[in-house]
C-alpha positions as CSV (number, residue, x, y, z in Angstrom):
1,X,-69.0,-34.3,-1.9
2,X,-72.1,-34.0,-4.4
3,X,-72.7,-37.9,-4.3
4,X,-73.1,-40.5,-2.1
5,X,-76.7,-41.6,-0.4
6,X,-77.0,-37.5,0.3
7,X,-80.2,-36.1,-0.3
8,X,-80.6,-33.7,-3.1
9,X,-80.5,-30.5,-1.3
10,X,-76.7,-32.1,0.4
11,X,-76.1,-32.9,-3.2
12,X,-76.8,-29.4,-4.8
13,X,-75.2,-27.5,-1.6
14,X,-71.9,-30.3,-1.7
15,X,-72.1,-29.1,-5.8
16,X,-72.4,-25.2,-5.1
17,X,-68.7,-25.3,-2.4
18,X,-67.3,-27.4,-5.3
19,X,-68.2,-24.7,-7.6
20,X,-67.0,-22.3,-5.6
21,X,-63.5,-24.0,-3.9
22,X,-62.9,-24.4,-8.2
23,X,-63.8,-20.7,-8.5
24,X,-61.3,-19.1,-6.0
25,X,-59.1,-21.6,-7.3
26,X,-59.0,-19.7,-10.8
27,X,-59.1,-16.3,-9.1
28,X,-56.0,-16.9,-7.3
29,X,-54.7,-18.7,-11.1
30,X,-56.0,-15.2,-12.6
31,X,-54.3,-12.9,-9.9
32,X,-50.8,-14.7,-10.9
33,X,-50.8,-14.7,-14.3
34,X,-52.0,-11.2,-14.0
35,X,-49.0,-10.2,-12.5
36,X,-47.1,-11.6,-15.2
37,X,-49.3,-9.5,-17.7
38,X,-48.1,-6.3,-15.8
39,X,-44.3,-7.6,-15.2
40,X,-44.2,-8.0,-18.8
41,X,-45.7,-4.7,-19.1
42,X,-43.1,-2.5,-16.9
43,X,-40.2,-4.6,-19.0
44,X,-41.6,-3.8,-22.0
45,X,-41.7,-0.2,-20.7
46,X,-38.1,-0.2,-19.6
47,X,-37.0,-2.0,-22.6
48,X,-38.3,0.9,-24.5
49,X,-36.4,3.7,-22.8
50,X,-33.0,1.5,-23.2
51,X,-33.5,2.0,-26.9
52,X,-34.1,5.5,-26.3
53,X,-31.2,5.9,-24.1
54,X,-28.8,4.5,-26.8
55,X,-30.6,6.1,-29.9
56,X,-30.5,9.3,-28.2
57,X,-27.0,9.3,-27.8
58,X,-26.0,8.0,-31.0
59,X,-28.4,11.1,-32.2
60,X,-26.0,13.7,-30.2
61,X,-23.0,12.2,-31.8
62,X,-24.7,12.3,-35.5
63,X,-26.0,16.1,-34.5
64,X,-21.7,17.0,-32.9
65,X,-21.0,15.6,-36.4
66,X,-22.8,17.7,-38.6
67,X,-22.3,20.3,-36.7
68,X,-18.4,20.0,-36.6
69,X,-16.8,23.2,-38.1
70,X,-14.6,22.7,-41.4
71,X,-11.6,24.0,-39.7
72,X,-9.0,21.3,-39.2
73,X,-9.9,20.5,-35.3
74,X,-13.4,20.4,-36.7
75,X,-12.4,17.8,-39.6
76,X,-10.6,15.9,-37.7
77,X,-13.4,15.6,-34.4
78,X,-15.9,15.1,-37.3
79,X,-13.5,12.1,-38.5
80,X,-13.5,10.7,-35.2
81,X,-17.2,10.7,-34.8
82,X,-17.2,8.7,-38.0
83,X,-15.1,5.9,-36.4
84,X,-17.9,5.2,-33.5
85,X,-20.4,6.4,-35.7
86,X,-19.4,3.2,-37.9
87,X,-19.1,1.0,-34.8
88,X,-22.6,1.6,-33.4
89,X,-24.1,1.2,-36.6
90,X,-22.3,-2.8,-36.4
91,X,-24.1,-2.9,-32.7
92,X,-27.1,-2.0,-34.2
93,X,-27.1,-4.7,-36.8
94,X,-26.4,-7.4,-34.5
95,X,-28.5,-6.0,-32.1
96,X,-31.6,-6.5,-34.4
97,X,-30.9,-9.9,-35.1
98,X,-31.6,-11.0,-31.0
99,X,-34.7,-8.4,-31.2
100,X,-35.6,-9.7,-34.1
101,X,-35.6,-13.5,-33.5
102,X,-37.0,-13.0,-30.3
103,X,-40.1,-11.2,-31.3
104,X,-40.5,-13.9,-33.9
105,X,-40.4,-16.4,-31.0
106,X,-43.2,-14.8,-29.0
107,X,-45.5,-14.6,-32.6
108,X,-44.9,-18.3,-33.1
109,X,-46.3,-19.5,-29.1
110,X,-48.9,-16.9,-29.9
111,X,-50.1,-18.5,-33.2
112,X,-49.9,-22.0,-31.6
113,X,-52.1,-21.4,-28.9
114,X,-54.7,-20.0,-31.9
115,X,-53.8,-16.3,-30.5
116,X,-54.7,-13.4,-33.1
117,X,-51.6,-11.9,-33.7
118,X,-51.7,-10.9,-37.5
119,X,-53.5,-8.0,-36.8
120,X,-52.3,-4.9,-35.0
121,X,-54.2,-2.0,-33.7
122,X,-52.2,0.6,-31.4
123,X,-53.7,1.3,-27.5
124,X,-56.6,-1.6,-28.1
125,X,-57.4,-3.3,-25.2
126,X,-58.8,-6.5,-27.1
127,X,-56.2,-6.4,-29.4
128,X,-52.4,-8.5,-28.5
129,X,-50.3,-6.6,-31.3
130,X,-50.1,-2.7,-30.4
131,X,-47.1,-2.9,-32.7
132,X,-45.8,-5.1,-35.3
133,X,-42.0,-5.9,-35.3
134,X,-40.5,-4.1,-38.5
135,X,-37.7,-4.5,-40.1
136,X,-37.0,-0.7,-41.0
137,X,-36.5,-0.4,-37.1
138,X,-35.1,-3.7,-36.6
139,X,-33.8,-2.9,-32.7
140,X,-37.5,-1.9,-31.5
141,X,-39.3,-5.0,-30.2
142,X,-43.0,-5.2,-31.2
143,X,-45.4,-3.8,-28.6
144,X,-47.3,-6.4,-27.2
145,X,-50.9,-6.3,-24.9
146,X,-50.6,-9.7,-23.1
147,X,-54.0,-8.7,-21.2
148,X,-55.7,-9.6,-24.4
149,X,-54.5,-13.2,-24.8
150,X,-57.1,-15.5,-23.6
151,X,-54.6,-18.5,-23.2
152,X,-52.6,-16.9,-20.6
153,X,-52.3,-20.1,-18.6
154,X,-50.9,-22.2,-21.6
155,X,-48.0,-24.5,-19.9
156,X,-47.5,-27.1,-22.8
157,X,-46.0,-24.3,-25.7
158,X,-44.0,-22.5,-24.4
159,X,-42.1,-25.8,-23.1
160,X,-42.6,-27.5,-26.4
161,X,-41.7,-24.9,-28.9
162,X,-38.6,-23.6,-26.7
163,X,-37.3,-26.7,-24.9
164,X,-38.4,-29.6,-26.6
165,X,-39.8,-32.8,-24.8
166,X,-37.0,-33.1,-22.2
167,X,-35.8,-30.8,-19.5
168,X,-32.5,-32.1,-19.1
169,X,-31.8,-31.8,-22.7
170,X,-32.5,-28.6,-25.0
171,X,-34.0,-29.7,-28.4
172,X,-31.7,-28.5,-31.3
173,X,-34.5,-28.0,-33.6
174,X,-36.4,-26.1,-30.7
175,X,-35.8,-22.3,-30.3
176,X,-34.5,-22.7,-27.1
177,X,-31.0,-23.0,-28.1
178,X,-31.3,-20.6,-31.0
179,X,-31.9,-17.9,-28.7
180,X,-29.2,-18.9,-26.2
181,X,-26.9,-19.0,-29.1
182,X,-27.8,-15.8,-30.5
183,X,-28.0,-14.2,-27.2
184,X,-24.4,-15.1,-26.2
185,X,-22.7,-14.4,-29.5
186,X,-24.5,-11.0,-29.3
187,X,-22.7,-10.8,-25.8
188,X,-19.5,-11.2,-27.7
189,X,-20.2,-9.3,-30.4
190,X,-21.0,-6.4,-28.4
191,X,-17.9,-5.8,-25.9
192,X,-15.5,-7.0,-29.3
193,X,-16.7,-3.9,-31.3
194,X,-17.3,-1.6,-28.4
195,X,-14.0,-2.3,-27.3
196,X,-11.8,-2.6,-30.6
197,X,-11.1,0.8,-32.5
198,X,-8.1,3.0,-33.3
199,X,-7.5,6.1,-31.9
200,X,-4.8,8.1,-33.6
201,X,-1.8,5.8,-33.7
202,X,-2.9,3.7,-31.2
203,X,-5.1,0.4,-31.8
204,X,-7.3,-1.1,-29.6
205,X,-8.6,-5.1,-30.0
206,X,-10.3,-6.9,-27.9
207,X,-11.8,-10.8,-28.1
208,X,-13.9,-12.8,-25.8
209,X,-14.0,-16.2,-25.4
210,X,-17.4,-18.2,-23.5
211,X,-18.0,-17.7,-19.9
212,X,-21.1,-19.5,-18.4
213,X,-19.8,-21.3,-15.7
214,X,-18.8,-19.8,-12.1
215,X,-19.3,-20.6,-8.6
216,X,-20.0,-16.9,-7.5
217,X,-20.3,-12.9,-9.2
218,X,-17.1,-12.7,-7.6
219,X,-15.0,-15.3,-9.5
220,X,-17.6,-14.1,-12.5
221,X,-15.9,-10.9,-12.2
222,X,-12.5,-12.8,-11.8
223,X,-12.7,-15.0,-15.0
224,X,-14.1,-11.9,-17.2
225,X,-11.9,-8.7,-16.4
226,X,-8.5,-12.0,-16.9
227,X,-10.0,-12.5,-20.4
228,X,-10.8,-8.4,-20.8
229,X,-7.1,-7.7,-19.7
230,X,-5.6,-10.5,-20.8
231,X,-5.2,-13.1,-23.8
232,X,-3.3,-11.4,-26.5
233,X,-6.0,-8.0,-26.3
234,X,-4.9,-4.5,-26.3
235,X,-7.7,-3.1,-23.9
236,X,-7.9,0.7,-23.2
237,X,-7.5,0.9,-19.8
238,X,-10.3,3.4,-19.5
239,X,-12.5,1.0,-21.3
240,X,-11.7,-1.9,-19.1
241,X,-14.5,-1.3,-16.2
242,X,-17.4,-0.5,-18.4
243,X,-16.7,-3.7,-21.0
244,X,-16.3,-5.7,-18.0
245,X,-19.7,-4.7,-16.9
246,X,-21.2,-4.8,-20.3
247,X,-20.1,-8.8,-20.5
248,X,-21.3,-9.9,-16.8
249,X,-24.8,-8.4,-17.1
250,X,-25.4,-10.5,-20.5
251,X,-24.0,-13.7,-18.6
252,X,-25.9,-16.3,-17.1
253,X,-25.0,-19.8,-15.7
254,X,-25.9,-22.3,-18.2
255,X,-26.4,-25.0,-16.2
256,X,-27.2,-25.3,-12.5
257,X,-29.9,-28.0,-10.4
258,X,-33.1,-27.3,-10.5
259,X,-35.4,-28.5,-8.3
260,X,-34.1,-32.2,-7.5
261,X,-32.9,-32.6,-11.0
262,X,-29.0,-31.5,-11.9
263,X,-27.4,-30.2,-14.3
264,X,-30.3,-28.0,-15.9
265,X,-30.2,-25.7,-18.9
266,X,-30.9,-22.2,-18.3
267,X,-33.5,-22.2,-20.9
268,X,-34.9,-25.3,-19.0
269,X,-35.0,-23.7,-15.6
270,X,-36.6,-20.8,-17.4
271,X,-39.4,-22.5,-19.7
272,X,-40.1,-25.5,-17.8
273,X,-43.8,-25.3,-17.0
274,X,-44.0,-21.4,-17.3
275,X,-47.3,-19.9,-18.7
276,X,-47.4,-18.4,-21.5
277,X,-47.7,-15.1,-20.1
278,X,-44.4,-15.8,-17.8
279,X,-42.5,-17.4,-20.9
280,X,-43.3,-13.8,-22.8
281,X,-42.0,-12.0,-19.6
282,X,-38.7,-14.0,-19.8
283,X,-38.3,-13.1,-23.6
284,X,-39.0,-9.5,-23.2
285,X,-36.3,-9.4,-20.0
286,X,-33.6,-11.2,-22.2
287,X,-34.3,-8.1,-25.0
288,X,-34.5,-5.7,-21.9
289,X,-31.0,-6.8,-21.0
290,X,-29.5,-6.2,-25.1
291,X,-30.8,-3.1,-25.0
292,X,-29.3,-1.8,-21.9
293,X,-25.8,-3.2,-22.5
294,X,-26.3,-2.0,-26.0
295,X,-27.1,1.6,-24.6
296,X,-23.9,1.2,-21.8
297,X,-21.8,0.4,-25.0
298,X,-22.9,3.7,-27.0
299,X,-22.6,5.6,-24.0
300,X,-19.2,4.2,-23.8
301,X,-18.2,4.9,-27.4
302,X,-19.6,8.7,-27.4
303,X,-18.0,9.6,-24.1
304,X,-14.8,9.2,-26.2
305,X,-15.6,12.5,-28.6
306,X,-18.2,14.1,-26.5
307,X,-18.5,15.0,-22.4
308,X,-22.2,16.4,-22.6
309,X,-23.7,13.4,-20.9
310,X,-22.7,15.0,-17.6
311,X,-24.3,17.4,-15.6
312,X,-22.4,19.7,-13.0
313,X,-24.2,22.6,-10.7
314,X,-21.3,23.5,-8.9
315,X,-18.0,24.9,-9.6
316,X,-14.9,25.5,-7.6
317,X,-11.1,27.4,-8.0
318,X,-8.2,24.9,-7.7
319,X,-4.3,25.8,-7.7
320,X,-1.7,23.8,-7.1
321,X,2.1,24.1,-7.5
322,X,4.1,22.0,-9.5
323,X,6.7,21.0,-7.3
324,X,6.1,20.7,-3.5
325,X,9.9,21.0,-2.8
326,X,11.8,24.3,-3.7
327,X,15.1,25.8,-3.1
328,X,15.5,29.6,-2.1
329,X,14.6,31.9,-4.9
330,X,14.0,29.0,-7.2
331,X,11.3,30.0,-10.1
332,X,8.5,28.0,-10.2
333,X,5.0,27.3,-12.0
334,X,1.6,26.9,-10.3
335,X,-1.3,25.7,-12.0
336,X,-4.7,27.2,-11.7
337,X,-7.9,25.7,-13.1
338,X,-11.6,25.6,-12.3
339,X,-13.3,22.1,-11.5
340,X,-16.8,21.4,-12.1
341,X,-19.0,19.0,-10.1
342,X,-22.6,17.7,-9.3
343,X,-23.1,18.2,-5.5
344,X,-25.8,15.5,-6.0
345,X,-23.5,12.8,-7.3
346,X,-20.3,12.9,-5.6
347,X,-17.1,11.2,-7.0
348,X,-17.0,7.1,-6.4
349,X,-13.7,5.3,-5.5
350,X,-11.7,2.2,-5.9
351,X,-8.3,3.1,-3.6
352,X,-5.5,0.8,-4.9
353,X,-4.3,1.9,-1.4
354,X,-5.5,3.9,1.8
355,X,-9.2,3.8,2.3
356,X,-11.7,6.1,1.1
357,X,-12.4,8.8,4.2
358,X,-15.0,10.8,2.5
359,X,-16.4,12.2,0.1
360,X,-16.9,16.5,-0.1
361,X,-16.9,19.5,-3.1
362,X,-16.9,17.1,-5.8
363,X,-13.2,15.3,-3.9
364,X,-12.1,11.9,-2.7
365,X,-10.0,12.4,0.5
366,X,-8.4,9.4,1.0
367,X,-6.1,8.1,3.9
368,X,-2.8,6.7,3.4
369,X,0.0,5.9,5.5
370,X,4.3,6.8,4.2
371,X,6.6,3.6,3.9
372,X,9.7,4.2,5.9
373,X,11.7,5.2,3.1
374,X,11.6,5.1,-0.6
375,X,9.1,6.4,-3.3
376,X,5.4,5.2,-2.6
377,X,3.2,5.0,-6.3
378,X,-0.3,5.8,-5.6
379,X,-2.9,4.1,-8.0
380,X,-7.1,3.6,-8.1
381,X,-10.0,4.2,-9.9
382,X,-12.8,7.6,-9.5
383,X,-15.7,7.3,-11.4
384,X,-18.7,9.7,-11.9
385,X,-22.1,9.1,-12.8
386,X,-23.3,10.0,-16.0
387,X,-26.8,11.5,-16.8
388,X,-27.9,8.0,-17.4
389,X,-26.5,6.8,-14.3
390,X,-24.0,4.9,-15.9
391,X,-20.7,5.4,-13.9
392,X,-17.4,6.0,-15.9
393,X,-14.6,5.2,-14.3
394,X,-10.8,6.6,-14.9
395,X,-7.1,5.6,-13.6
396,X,-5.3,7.8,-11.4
397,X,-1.9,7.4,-10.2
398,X,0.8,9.5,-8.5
399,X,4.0,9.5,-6.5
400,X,5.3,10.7,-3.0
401,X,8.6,10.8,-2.4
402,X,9.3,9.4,1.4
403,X,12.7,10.8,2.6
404,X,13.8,8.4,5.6
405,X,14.5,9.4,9.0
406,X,17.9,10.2,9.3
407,X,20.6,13.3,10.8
408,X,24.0,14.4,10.3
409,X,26.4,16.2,12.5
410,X,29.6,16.5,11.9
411,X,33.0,18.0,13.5
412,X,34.3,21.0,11.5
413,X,37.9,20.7,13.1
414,X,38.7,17.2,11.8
415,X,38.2,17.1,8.1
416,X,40.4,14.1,7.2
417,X,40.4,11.4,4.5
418,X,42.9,8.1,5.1
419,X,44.9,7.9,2.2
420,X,43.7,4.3,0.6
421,X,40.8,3.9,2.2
422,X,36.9,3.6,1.5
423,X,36.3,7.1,2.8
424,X,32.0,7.3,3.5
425,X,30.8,10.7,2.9
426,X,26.7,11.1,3.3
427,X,25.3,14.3,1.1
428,X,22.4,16.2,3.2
429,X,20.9,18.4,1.4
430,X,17.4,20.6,1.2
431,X,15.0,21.6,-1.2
432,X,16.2,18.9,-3.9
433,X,14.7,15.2,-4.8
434,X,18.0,14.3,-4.9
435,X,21.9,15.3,-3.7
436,X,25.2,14.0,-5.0
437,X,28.8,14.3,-4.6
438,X,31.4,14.9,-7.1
439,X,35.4,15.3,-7.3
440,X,37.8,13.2,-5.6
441,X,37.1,10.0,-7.8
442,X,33.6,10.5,-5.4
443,X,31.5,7.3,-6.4
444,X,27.7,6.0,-4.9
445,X,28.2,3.5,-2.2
446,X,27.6,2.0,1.5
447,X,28.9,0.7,4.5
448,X,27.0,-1.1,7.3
449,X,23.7,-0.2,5.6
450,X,24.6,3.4,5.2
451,X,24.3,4.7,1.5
452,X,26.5,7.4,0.5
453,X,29.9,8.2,-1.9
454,X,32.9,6.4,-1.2
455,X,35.9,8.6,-2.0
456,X,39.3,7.0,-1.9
457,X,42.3,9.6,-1.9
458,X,45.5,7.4,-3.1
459,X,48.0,10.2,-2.7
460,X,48.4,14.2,-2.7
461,X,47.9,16.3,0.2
462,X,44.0,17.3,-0.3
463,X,41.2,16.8,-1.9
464,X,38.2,18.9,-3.0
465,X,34.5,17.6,-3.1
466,X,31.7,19.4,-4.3
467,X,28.1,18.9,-3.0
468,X,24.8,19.5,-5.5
469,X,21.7,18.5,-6.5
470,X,18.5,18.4,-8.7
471,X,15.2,20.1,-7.9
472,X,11.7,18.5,-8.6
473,X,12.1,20.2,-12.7
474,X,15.5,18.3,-13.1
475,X,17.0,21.9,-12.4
476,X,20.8,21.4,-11.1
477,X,21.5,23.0,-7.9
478,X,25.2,23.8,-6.4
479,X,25.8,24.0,-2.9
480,X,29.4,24.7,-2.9
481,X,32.7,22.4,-2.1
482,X,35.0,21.6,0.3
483,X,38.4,20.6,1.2
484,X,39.5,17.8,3.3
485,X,43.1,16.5,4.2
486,X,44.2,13.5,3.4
487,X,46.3,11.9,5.6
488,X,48.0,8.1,6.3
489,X,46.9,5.7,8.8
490,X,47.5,6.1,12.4
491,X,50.6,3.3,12.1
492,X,49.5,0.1,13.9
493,X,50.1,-1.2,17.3
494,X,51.2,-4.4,19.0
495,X,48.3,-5.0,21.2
496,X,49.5,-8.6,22.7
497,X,51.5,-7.4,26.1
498,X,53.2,-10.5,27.9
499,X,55.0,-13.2,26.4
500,X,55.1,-17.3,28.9
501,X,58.1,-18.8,29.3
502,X,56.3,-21.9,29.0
503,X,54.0,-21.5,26.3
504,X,55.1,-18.5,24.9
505,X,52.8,-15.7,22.5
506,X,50.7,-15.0,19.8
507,X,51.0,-11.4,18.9
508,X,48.0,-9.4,17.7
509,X,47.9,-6.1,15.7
510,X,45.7,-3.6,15.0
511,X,45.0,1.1,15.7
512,X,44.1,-0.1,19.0
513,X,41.2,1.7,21.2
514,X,42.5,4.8,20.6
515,X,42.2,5.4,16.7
516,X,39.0,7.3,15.2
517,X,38.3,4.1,13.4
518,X,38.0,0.4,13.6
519,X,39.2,-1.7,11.0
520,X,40.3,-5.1,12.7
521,X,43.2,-6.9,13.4
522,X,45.8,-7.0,11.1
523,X,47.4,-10.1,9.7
524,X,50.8,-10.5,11.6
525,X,53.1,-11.7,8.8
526,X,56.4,-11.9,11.1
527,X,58.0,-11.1,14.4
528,X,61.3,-11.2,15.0
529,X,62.4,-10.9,19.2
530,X,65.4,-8.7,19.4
531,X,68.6,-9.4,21.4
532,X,68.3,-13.4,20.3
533,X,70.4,-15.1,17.5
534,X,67.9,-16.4,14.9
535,X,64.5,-14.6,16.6
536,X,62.9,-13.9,13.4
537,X,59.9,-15.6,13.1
538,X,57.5,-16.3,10.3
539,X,54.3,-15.7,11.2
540,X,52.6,-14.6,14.4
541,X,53.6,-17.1,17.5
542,X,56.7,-16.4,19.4
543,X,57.9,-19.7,21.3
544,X,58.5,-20.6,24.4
545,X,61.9,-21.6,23.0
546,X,62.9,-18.0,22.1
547,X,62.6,-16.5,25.5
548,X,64.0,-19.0,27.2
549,X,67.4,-16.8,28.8
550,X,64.9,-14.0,29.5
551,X,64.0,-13.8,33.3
552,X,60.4,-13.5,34.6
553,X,59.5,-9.8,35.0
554,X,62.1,-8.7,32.2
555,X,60.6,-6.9,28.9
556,X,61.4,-7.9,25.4
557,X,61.7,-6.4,22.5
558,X,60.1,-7.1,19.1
559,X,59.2,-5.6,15.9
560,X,56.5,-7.1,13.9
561,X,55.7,-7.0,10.5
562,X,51.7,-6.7,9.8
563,X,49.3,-5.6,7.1
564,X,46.6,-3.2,6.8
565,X,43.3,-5.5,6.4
566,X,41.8,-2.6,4.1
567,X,44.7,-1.1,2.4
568,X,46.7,-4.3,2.3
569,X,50.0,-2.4,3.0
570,X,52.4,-3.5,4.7
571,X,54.3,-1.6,7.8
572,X,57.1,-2.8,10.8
573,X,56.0,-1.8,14.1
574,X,57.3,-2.4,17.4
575,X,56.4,-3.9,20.5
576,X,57.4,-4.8,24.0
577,X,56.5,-7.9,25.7
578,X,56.5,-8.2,29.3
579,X,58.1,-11.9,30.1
580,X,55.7,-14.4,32.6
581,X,55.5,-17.8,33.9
């Protein structure tokens, strides 16, 4: 185009679509880094009411402390405001050393791309400086007019004077890593003094260690909240949430691929070829992010002394008793108290258990479901949102008491204990948390899965239990006593029936089918046949031998000696054998 063997007038049109194909070319370049101008505009904006977020409510807690009244409650509220009071100030200080280098940063690409940046003239469209960085105000960024830098499109300094000459290696002399250092140490900084204090007798402390390597925000929030929680520090629980949040937002991955290259610096994916305009943008976002966890972590530290950074519109009566479980003419306490809510921001909800239903008059219903037995502890998180929008969040937990499914009957006539034997007696009792029985050496036990008291009567003719229990206030309650029997076994019982002639018997023992309870067979320890010289025999098999002058259809007599497989007594018992083939 524009050359060749083309006449003049193809030459000077060819020259005029080069002109203008170069033209659109910079309109479009313009339009870009345009839109970095007003991106770094809006930042600059939000960055700005950050600062005045946090300042305003350090203000309120230097105002509640000059205001606090010079009675001892007043002293000792005015004492705590000192405590966070001293801790913000240590934010502040740290914070102005990120502000500050930063801002010194920007100056420096400035002055090498021969931008006029020593002067500064407020609201001047031709003028970069609105507002010098100072010192006095050391967490206030300087207010910067990009639209008045004429090198806007500068891709060589901001590369050389923040990443050095290689992408895949930050330059230590090079600001790049300055800023990534002092970035995360102000990370750590931060959620160590927002999070370490005392409060009364108890002393909180927490340390960080580096985090800038995770595979998603979800093992991000895994690796954080096990160092917030864990590694020697003694976190406030209530504190836990927001410091976690506070650490992830000032975390980035510090390496990751970029483009076809791997293993990239952040600061290298960041500066590498951005204009000058951009590289601003990406400076002012990194001091937009300290001032907003800076303002999360004051909010954080004045919530502790003062609740005014809530708003509520709507109010409501609440009464509740303090026992759900009472006995007949019991006294009891009920509390009654008013709660206070914004119908516009309704409660938030982590559920360690049930899910979250809905949501209504300032309450969380939630849906659980009862184990079979046992007590079930209920715990989770609610959180409310702040007039900042910041969302504090605070524990719960509770316990329900699950009675299991279970009845009694029982036979008024028949109220026997065996004499030496693991008597189970199950208490059933209402309106208590909990029913036991005393008297009668009465002691906690089970049998075949069933818990109750064991009561073992070793002699006298009765014995006397009492039944009581213990309301939801630890209150004892009596429900009376009664009197049982106590009685021996029913003796035992040869249960074998027939004796062979040719192989003879084995003779078995036991209450038989009969008795009210089952305890076994008992051990036959000897039979002796009676009307035979030398029938006594040790141990439970009568011979063939024995029976030998007996006729088939004849009965024989015996008496065995056995013992009680519980008791371990000992009794003689008789028996009669029919004789067989």
């Amino acid at each position: 185009m524009a050359g060749g063997k083309e006449t003049p007038r193809q030459k000077m049109i060819g020259m005029m679509y080069l002109v203008l194909t170069a033209l659109l070319a910079l309109n479009v370049s313009k339009q870009i880094l345009d839109a970095f101008v007003a991106i770094e505009e809006n930042i600059q904006r939000g960055t700005i009411t950050q600062l005045e977020k946090g300042n305003g409510n350090r203000d309120e807690l230097k105002t509640e402390m000059s205001q606090a009244t010079k009675d001892e409650a007043g002293q000792a509220k005015k004492a705590k405001i000192k405590i966070y009071l001293d801790i913000i100030n240590k934010i502040d200080a740290e914070t102005g050393k990120v502000i500050g280098l930063i801002d010194e940063v920007k100056i420096l690409m400035m002055e090498k791309a021969k931008e006029q940046v020593s002067v500064a003239k407020d609201n001047d469209e031709k003028t970069i400086v609105w507002k010098k960085y100072d010192k006095g105000d050391p967490i206030r960024p300087a207010r910067l007019n990009l639209m008045a830098v004429q090198a806007k499109d500068q891709f060589d300094i901001p590369m050389h004077e923040i990443v050095g000459s290689d992408i895949k290696r930050l330059d230590p002399t090079k600001e790049g890593i300055k800023i990534w250092n002092a970035y995360n140490d102000y990370r750590a900084k931060l959620v160590e003094l927002t999070g370490s204090y005392k409060e009364g007798e108890r002393k909180y402390s927490v340390k960080t260690k580096p985090i800038n390597k995770f595979s998603t925000n979800a093992d991000l929030d895994k690796q954080v909240r096990a160092m917030i929680t864990g590694g020697g520090n003694k976190v406030n629980k209530e504190d836990v949430e927001m410091l976690v949040g506070i650490y992830e937002e000032l975390t980035k991955q510090e390496v990751a691929d970029h483009h076809e290259q791997k293993d990239i610096h952040w600061m290298g994916r960041t500066f590498d070829h951005a204009p000058l305009v951009g590289a601003i943008a990406s400076l002012s976002s990194l001091q937009n992010e300290v001032l907003s966890a800076r303002a999360k972590a004051i909010g954080l530290l004045k919530s502790k002394v003062s609740t005014g950074q809530y708003s509520f519109n709507k109010i409501m009566g609440l009464a509740y008793p303090e026992t759900a479980v009472l006995s007949p003419g019991e006294e009891f306490e009920m509390t009654v108290m008013m709660a206070a809510f914004d119908s516009d921001k309704q409660p938030q909800v982590k559920p360690g258990q049930g899910t979250l239903a809905r949501t209504e008059n300032g309450q969380a219903i939630i849906k659980l479901r009862a184990p079979q037995n046992g007590d079930m502890n209920i715990t989770g998180q609610v959180g409310i949102a702040d007039k900042s929008g910041n969302v504090v969040w605070k524990e719960y937990t509770t316990k329900v008491q699950v009675a299991a499914k279970a009845g009694a009957m029982e036979i008024p006539e028949f109220n026997i204990l065996y004499k030496n034997y693991d008597n189970l007696i199950v208490p059933s009792a209402s309106g208590v948390v909990s029913s036991s029985i005393s008297g009668g050496g009465a002691r906690p036990g089970s049998k075949n899965g069933i818990k109750g008291y064991i009561v073992r009567p070793t002699g006298g003719k009765e014995v006397t239990l009492t039944l009581s229990g213990k309301d939801a206030k630890g209150k004892s309650v009596n429900f009376g006593s009664k009197t049982y029997k106590v009685k021996n076994f029913p003796p035992a019982k040869v249960l074998t029936s027939s004796v062979s002639k040719s192989t003879g018997a084995k003779i078995t023992a036991g209450l038989g089918p009969d008795s009210p309870i089952n305890l076994g067979e008992y051990k036959v320890v000897s039979v002796e046949v009676t009307g035979v010289d030398n029938g006594f025999v040790s141990g439970n098999v009568i011979s063939a031998g024995l029976i030998s002058k007996f006729k088939v259809g004849k009965s024989v007599g015996i008496a065995a000696v056995v013992k009680n497989p519980v008791t371990g007594q000992t009794e003689t018992i008789p028996g009669v054998l029919k004789v067989t083939n």
